[in-house]
C-alpha positions in Angstrom: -27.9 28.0 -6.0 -24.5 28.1 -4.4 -26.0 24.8 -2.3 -26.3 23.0 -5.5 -23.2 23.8 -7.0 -21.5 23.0 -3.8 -22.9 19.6 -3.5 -22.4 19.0 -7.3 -18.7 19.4 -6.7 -18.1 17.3 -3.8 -19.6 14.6 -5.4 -17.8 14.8 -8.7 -14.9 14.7 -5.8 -16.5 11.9 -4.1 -16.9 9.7 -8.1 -13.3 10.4 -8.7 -11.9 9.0 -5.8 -14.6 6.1 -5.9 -13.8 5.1 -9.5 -9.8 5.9 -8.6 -9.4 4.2 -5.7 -11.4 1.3 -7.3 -8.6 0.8 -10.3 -5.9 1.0 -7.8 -7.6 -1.5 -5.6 -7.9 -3.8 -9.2 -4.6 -2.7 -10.3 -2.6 -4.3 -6.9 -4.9 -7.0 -6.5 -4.2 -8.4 -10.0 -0.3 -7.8 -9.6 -0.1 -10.1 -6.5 -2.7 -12.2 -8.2 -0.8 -12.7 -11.4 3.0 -13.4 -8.9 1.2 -15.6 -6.6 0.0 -17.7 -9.7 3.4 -17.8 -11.3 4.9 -19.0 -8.1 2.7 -21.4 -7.5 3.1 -22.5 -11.5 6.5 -22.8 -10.9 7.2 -24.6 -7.9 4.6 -27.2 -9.0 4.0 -27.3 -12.5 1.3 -30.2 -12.5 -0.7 -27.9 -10.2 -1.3 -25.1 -13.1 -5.2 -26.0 -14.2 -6.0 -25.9 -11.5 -4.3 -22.6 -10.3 -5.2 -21.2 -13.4 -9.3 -21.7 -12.6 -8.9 -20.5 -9.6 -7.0 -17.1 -10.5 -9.5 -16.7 -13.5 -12.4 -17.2 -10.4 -10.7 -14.3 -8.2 -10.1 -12.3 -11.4 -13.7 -12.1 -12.2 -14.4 -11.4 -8.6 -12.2 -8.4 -8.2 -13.8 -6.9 -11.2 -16.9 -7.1 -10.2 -16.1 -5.6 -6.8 -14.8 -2.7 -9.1 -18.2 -2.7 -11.4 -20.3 -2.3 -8.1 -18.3 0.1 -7.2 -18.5 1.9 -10.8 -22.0 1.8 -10.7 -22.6 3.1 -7.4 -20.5 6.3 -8.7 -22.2 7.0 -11.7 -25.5 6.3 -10.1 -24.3 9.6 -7.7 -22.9 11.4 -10.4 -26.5 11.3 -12.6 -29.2 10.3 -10.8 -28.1 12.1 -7.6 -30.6 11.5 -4.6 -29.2 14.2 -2.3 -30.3 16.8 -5.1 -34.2 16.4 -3.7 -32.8 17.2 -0.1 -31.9 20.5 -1.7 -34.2 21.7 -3.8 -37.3 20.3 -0.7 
């Protein structure tokens, strides 16, 4: 038992960090996303559709990198496959 309650904590660790590191990942890339397109608005203003698709293309694409991410951590938090290395 003190095997499973071990592992059980390390990977609640392991999901907080995952999901943690994952928003501050999001968090920066969307800050530098967000100045690059306002420079680039502002030094040429004819240019902004087309900036603007492309940030919304990159936005969508660092969330998803954070969803996979997401989803690999609850998948470890609640459907743990190191549990049957345990308990075999």
């Amino acid at each position: 038992m003190e095997a499973m309650s071990q592992l059980l904590g390390n990977v609640s660790i392991a999901v907080a960090i995952l999901i943690g590191a994952g928003a501050l990942g999001t968090a920066i890339g969307f800050g530098i996303l967000g100045g690059r397109f306002l420079e680039g608005s502002a030094r040429q203003p004819e240019m902004i559709p087309t900036l603007q698709v492309k940030m919304f293309i990159v936005a969508g694409l660092l969330d998803a990198v954070t969803m996979i991410g997401v989803g690999i951590a609850l998948y470890l938090l609640f459907a743990n496959p190191f549990i049957a290395m345990i308990k075999g």
